[in-house]
C-alpha positions in Angstrom: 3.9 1.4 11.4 0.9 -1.1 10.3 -1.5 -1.3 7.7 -3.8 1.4 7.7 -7.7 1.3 6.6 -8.9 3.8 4.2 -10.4 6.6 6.3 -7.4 7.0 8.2 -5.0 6.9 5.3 -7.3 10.0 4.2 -6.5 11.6 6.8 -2.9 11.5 6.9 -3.3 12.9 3.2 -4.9 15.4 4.1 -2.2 15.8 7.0 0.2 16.1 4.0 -1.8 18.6 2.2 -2.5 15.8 -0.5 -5.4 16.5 -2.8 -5.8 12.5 -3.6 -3.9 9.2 -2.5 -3.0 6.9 -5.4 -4.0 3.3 -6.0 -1.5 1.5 -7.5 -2.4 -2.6 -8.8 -0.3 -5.1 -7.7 0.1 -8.3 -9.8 3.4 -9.9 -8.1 5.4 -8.9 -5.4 8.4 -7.6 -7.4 6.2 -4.5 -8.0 6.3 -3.4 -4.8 9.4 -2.1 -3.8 9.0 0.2 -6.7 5.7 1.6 -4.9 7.0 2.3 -1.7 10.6 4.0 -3.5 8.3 6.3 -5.3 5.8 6.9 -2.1 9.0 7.5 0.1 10.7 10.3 -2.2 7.2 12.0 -2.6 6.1 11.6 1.2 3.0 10.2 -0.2 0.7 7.3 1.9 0.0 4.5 -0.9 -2.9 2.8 -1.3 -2.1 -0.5 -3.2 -5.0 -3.1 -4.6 -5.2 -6.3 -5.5 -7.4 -8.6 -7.2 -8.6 -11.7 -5.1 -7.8 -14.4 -7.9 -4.2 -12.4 -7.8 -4.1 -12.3 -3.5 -4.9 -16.5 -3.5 -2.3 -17.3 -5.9 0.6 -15.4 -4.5 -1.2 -16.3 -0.9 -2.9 -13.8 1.7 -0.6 -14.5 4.3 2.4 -13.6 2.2 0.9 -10.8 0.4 0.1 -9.3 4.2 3.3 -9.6 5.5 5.4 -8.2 2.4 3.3 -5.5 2.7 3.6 -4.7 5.7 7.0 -5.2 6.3 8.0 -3.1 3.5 5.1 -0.1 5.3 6.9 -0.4 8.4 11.0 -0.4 7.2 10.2 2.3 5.1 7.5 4.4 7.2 5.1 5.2 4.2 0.9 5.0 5.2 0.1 2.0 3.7 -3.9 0.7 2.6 -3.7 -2.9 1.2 -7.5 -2.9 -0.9 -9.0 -5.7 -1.8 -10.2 -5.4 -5.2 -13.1 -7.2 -6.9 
């Protein structure tokens, strides 16, 4: 499964009769497993967003690839956002 961009994320919401999709802020990578436990035992997509002074010091390229690899092994709709 690969990152997904926001409209489509929507629509597997709505797929799952989901009124909204959460957005959850990431400040290091040790929050994320928690994320994708919680999306996994409600079904939900998540949506996660990160600051850009937060994505260059941890790194795009490893932010990215945690992410996804953690969307794919545990097949949960994932939007990585960009925040300002």
């Amino acid at each position: 499964m690969s990152l997904y961009n926001f409209p489509d994320l929507l629509q597997v919401a709505k797929e799952r009769k989901f009124k909204a999709v959460g957005s959850f802020n990431l400040h290091c990578l040790e929050m994320l497993p928690a994320y994708f436990k919680a999306a996994k035992a409600t079904n939900s997509p998540l949506m996660i967003q990160i600051s850009t002074g937060t994505a260059e010091y941890l790194g795009y390229r490893l932010l990215v690839d945690s992410i996804r690899s953690l969307s794919e092994s545990q097949q949960i709709p994932t939007c990585l956002h960009l925040d300002h």
